[in-house]
C-alpha positions in Angstrom: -26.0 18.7 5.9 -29.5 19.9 6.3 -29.4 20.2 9.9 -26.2 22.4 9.3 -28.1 24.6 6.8 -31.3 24.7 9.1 -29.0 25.4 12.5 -27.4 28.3 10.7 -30.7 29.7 9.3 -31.7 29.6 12.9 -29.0 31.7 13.7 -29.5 34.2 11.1 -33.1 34.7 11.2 -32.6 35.3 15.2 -30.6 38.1 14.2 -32.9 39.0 11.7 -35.8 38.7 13.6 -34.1 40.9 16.6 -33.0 43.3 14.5 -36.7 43.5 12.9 -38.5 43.8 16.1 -37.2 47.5 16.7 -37.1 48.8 13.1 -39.1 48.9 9.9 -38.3 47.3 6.9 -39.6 49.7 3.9 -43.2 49.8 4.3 -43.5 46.2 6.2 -43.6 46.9 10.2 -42.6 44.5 12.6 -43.7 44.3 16.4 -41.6 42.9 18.9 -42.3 39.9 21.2 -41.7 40.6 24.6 -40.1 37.7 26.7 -40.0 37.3 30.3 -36.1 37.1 30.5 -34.8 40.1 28.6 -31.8 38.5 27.8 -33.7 35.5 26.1 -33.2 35.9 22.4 -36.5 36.8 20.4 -37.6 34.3 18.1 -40.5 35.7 16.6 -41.6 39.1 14.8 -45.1 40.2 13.2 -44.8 41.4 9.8 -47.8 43.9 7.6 -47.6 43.9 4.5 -49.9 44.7 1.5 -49.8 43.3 -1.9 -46.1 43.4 -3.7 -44.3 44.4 -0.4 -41.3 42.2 1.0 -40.0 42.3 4.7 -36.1 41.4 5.2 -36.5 38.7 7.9 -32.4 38.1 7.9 -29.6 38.7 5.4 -30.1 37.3 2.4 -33.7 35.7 3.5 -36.7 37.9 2.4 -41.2 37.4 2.3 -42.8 38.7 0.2 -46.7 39.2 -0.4 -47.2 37.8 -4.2 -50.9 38.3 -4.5 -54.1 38.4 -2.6 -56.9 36.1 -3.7 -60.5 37.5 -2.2 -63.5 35.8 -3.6 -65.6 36.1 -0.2 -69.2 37.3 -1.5 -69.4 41.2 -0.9 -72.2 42.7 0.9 -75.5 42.9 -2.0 -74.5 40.3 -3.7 -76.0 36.5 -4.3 -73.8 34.1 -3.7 -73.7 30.1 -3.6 -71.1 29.5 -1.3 -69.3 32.2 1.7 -65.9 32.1 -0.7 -62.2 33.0 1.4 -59.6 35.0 1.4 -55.9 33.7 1.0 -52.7 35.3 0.4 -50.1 33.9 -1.6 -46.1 34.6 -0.5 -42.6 33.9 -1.6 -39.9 32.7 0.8 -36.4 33.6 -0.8 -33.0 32.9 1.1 -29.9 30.5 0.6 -31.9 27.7 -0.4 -33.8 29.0 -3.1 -37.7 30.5 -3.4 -40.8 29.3 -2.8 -44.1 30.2 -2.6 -46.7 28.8 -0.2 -50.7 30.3 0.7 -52.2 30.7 4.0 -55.9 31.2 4.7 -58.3 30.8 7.0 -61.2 28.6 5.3 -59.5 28.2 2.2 -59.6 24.1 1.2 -55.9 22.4 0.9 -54.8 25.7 3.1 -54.7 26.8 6.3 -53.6 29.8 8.6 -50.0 28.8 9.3 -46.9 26.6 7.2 -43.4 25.5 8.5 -40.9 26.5 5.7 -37.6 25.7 6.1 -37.2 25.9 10.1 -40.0 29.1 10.1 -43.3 28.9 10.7 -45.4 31.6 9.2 -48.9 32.6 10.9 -52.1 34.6 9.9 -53.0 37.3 12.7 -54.5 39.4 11.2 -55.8 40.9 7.9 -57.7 44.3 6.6 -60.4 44.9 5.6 -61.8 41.9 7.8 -65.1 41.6 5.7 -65.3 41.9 2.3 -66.3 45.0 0.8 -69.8 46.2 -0.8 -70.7 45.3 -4.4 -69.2 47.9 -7.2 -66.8 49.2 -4.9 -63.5 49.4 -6.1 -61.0 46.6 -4.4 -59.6 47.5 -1.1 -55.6 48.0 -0.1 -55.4 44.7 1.2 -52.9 44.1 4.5 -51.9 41.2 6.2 -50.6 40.8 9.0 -48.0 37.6 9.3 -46.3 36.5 12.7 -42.6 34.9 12.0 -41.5 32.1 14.9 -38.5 30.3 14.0 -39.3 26.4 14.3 -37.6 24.7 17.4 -35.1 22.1 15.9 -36.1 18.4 16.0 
């Protein structure tokens, strides 16, 4: 039954996912992959998004950015350890919602998960250094690349 469920999602979120790489989904962008062949289906597409947004990956299948946890020590200040940044998101589609935090240095994280057949990858994030002390917080943006899982 789950292989039914995840064969499906695959074929959704290949639509999704071509459909995302040549359009913008509110105020998430998404960056095609380019393959060799060009009529080799895309399976992956590179989301921004900043605090609160959600991207539309396929119908009825959405990510959102929950919240962005930075406690890297900012320039002028005295600190007893480097600290990370990690941002916290919400898978919702057929099966439900869940959240799950990538990070680059963050303990009990790390910069990419496999969620139900997708794997979801840090490239990028701004502002890549924290910001000077007594400066109000920054608009955060990350930016997360979407590769649907081969099956097993």
């Amino acid at each position: 039954m789950q292989g039914t469920f995840i064969t499906a999602l695959g074929a959704a979120l290949t639509v999704g996912i071509v459909a995302a790489c040549s359009a913008t989904q509110g105020n998430a962008t998404s960056e095609a992959v380019m393959t060799e062949k060009k009529d080799t289906p895309r399976t992956s597409a590179s989301y921004t998004l900043r605090q609160g947004e959600t991207a539309t990956l396929a119908p009825g299948t959405t990510l959102k950015l929950e919240r962005v946890n930075d406690s890297r020590c900012r320039p002028g200040a005295v600190c007893v350890w480097a600290g990370y940044i990690s941002y916290t998101f919400n898978l919702t589609n057929a099966a439900g919602s869940r959240e799950f935090v990538l990070a680059e240095d963050m303990p009990n994280a790390g910069p990419s998960v496999t969620q139900d057949g997708l794997t979801f990858a840090l490239e990028n994030h701004e502002p890549p250094a924290p910001t000077a002390l007594h400066t109000p917080a920054p608009d955060y943006r990350v930016n997360v690349r979407v590769t649907i899982s081969p099956a097993n």
